[in-house]
N, C-alpha and C positions, 0 to 999 in steps of 0.2 A: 484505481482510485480516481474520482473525480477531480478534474484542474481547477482552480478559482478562475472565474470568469474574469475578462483584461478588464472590465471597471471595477470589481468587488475589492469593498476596501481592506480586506485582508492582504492586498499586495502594498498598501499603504504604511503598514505597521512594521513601525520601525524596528531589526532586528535588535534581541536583546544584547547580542555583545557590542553592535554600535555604540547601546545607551549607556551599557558602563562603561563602556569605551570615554565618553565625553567627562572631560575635567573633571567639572562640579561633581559626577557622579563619583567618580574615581575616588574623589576628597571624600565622600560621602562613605564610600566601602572601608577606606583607609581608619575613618571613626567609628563604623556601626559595622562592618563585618559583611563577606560581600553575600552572604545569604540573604539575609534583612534587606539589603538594598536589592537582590535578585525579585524578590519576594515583591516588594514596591512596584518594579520595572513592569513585572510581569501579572500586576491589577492594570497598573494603566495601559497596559497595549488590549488587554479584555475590553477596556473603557473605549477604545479607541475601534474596536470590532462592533463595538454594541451602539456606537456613533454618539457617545456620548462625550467624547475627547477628541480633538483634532490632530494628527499625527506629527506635528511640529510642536504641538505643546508637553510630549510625554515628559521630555527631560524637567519642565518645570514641575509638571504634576508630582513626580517619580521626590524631588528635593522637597518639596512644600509637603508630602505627605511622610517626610522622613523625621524623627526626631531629631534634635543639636547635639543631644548626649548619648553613649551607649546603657547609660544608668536611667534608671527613672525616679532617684534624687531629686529634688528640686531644689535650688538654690535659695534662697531668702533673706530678703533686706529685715533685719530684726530691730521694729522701732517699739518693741514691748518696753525696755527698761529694764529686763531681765539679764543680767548681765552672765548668769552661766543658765542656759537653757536651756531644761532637758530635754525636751520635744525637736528642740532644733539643731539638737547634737551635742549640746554642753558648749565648750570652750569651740573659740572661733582660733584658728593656730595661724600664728603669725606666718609672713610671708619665707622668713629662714626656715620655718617647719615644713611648709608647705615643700620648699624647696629639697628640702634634706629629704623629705619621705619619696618624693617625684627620684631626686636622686639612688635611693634606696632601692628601686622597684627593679632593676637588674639588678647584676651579681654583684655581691658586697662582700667584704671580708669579715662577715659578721661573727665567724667563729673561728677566722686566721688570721694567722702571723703571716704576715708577709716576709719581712727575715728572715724565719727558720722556714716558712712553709708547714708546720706544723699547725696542728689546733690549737686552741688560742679560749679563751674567757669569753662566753658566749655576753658580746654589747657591751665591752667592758669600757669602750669610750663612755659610753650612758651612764654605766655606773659610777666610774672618775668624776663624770659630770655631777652627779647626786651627791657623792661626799665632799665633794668641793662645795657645792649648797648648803649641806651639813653636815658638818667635820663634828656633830659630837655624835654623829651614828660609825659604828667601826666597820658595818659590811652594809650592803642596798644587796635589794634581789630586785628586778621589775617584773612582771607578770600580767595577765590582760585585762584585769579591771578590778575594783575597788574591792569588792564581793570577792571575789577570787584571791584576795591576797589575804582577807579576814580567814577563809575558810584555810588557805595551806597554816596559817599559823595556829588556829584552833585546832586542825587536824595533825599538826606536825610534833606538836606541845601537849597535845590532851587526849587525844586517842581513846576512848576505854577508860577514861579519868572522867575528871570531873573540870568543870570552866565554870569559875563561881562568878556571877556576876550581879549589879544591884537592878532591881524590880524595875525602877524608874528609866534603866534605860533598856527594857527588852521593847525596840521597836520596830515600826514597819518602813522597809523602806520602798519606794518605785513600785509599781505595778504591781502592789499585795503581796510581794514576799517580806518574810519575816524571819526577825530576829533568831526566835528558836529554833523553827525549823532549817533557819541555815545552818545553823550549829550543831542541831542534833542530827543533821546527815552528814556530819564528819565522824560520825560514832562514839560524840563525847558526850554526857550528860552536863547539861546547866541545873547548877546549885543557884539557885533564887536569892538574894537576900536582901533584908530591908525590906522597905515598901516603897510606892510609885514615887509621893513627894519628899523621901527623907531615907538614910543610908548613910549608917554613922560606920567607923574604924571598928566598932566591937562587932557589930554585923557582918562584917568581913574576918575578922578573929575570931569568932564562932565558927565559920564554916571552914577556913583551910583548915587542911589536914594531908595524910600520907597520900592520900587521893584526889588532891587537888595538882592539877596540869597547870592552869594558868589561871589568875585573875584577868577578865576584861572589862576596859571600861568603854563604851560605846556615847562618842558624842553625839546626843538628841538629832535630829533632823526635820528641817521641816515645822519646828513645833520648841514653846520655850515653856518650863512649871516656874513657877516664880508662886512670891508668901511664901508662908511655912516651908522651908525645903532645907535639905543637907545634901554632903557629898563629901563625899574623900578625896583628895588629891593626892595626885600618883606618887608623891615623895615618899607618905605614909603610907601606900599598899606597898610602896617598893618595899619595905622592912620587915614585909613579912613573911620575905624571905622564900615566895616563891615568887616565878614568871608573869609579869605586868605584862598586856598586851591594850595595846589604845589604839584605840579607831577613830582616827581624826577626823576623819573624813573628807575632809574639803580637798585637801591638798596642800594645804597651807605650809610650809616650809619653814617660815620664821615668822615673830611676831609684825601684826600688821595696824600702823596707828588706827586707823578706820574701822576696823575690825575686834577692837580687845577682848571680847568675850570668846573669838572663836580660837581652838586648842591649836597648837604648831606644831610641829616634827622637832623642831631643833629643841623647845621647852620640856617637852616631855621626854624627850632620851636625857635631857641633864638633868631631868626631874630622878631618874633612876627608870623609865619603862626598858625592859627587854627587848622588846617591838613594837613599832608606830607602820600602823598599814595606817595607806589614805590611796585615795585617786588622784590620778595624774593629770585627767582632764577638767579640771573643777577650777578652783584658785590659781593651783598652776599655769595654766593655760595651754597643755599640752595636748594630745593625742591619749585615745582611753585607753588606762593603764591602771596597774595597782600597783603603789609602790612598798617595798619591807626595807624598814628602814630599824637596826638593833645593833644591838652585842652582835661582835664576828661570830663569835661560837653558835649564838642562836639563829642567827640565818645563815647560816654554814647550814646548820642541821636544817634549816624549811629547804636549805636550795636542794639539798640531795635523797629530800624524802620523793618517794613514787609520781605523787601528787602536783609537783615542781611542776615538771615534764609537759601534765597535760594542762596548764596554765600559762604557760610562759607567753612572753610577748614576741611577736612575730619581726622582722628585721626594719620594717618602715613604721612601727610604733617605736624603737630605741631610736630610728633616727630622728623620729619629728620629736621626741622627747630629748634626746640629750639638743637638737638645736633650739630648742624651748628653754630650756636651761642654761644654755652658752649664748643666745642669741638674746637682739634686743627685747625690751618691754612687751610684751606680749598684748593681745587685744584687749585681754579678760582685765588685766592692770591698766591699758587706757581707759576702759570703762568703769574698771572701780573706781579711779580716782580722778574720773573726769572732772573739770572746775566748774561749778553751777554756774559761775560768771560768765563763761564761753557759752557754756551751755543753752544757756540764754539769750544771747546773742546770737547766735544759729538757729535758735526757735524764730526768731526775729526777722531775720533773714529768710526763713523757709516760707513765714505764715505773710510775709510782703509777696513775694514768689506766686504764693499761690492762691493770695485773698482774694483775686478779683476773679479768677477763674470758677472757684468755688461756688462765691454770687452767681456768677455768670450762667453754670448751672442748674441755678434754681435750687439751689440745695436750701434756702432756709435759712442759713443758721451763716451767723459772724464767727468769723476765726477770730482766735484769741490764744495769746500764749499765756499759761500758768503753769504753777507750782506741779509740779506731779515727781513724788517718790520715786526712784528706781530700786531695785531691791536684787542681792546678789544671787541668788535662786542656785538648783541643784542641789537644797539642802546644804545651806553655806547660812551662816550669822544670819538665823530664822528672826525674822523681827526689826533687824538691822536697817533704818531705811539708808538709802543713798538721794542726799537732797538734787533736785534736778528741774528742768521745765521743759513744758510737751505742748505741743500746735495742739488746739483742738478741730475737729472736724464732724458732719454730722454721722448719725451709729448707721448708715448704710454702706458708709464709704470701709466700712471694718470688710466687710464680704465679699466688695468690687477690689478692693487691693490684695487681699490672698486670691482673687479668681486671676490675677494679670501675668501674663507669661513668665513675668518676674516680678512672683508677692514680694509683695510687703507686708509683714505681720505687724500689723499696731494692736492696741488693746482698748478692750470697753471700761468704761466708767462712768455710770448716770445717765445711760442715754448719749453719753461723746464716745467718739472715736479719738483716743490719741495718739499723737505721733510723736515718740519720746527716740531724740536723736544721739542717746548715749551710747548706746552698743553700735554703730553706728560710723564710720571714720568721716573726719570731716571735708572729705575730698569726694563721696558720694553723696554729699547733701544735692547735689544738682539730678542725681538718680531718683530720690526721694518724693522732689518736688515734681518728677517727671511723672513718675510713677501716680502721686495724686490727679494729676492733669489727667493720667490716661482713665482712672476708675473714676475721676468728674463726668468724664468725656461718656464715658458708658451708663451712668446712671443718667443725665441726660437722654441719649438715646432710648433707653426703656422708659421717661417718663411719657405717659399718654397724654398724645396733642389734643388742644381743648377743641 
């Protein structure tokens, strides 16, 4: 086999366990796993053969071509105004969630007694926590998402029966699925009744019978029928004498003053429902979850049908949900009920921060703070505004601040980019403003010199 010649720079290239050998890289294997970083190591010393890298520079090359995270998540300043956001995860989980789930990720006693050593009530701290929230439901089951706890109760309850529900509310939720077809792949048939805008008590006394599973009422999403309309409220299907099951949806737990049109957990089981399914990452502000909230007897019977099992929530969604529930005010409630007064205030601050740079630019356009709605989103109080106020900026800086290592999602409107600082905590307002400084700075750069 041929020697390398004493100048060829093949003797130059630095071994590869030297390079993991060096700190930075070390940290580097210790986040991303030491194949990925082998993988890196072993382009740059190629680089380095091919003379296109200098052999004292691999370890830099080797870290700057590594990603920060082992996910390719990307993190995001969310200045839409959308307070539950489903593209961007839904519910932002406060710092005790976060903490309790990080907590959660070893071994947990999620299904022991530590006294006896025995098995134990799979999350039953969680569930302590939900009836302590509401004490007029008599059992909780949690499960992994919203969808999935609609379907154990239609499937638990109706099987092979019938689930009568009104016209007006078969609808579509997320990504094109649908009302029906979730229900009808529980094996139960939907009895239709009423029509789109109106669905009186006799319409629902028409249709039960020996064959009816359960009445559902599914809160609208997304979308509000107003004029000519009707509805039954759950008191009156309660009386009749079969299983009410309500799909709150949001998460909503108790009545909320900002909010009064959208349905609660705690209202609707005193109203007489059986079961109130909702999601646990929406209003709440927890981790995604569904939660069954009823009569003991009847989630007795969903917890120990087949169907339980392959839905349940996994041990770091009970724990960022019961510390979502024992823990302070959560993000999603600083943003619902953030003060326009502050609010404002902070737009004030941000659009001083960042006026002169903007000009400076060449962007065109005057900052200016105004009025701009925030709105609860996720299919929560459709229509609902939330009063607020947003920096405005020109509509290129929309595309330079999700391109930045750490977007920022603002939103379009008329031509403006705005930057609405309510989802947003106000200790990152200095991030915000950084973040416009960096996508001035780029739009700058690509404009062409005269």
């Amino acid at each position: 086999m041929p020697q390398p010649h004493p100048g060829d720079v093949r003797r130059l290239v630095p071994r590869t366990d030297a390079v993991l050998a060096d700190p930075a890289v070390a940290q580097a294997i210790s986040r991303l796993g030491r194949d990925r970083v082998r993988a890196a190591v072993h382009v740059a010393q190629e680089q380095v053969r091919d003379g296109d890298l200098r052999p004292d520079e691999v370890v830099r090359s080797v870290l700057v071509s590594l990603p920060t995270r082992a996910t390719t998540l990307t993190p995001v300043l969310n200045a839409t105004g959308v307070v539950v956001h489903t593209n961007l995860g839904r519910a932002p989980l406060s710092t005790a969630a976060v903490e309790a789930i990080a907590a959660a990720a070893g071994a947990v006693d999620v299904e022991l007694d530590l006294a006896t050593g025995a098995r134990s009530t799979r999350g039953r701290g969680t569930l302590a926590a939900l009836l302590e929230a509401v004490p007029e439901a008599g059992a909780a089951l949690v499960v992994n998402n919203g969808a999935a706890a609609l379907v154990l109760a239609t499937t638990a309850l109706a099987a092979g029966r019938e689930v009568v529900v009104s016209r007006g509310q078969m609808v579509e939720i997320g990504d094109g699925f649908r009302l029906p077809d979730l229900i009808e792949s529980t094996g139960a048939r939907l009895r239709e009744v009423g029509t789109t805008n109106r669905t009186t008590l006799a319409d629902y006394e028409g249709a039960v019978g020996p064959d009816t599973g359960c009445i559902l009422i599914v809160h609208p999403s997304n979308f509000r029928v107003e004029g000519f309309t009707a509805s039954v409220p759950v008191r009156e299907l309660a009386a009749l004498g079969v299983p009410v099951v309500h799909d709150t949806g949001s998460g909503l737990l108790r009545p909320h003053p900002l909010l009064p049109d959208e349905p609660d957990a705690a209202t609707s089981l005193a109203d007489g429902a059986a079961v109130v399914t909702c999601s646990g990452d929406k209003l709440l502000g927890g981790p995604q979850s569904g939660l069954v909230l009823g009569r003991a007897e009847v989630v007795e019977h969903l917890r120990r049908h087949p169907l339980a099992r392959a839905v349940r929530a996994d041990k770091t969604t009970l724990a960022g949900l019961e510390a979502t529930l024992r823990g302070p005010r959560t993000p999603v409630r600083e943003a619902l009920e953030a003060d326009p007064v502050e609010l404002r205030a902070r737009s004030e601050r941000l659009a001083d921060a960042i006026r002169h740079g903007v000009v400076e630019h060449g962007a065109g356009h005057v900052v200016e703070v105004v009025p701009a709605d925030g709105v609860v989103g996720g299919g929560g109080a459709p229509g609902r505004p939330l009063p607020g106020w947003a920096v405005t900026l020109p509509e290129a800086y929309a595309a330079a601040l999700r391109g930045l290592a750490r977007p920022l999602l603002a939103r379009l409107d008329h031509g403006r980019c705005l930057v609405d600082l309510r989802c947003i905590a106000a200790d990152r307002d200095d991030d915000v403003a950084e973040a416009i400084d960096l996508a001035g700075a780029q739009l700058a750069a690509a404009q062409p010199t005269a």
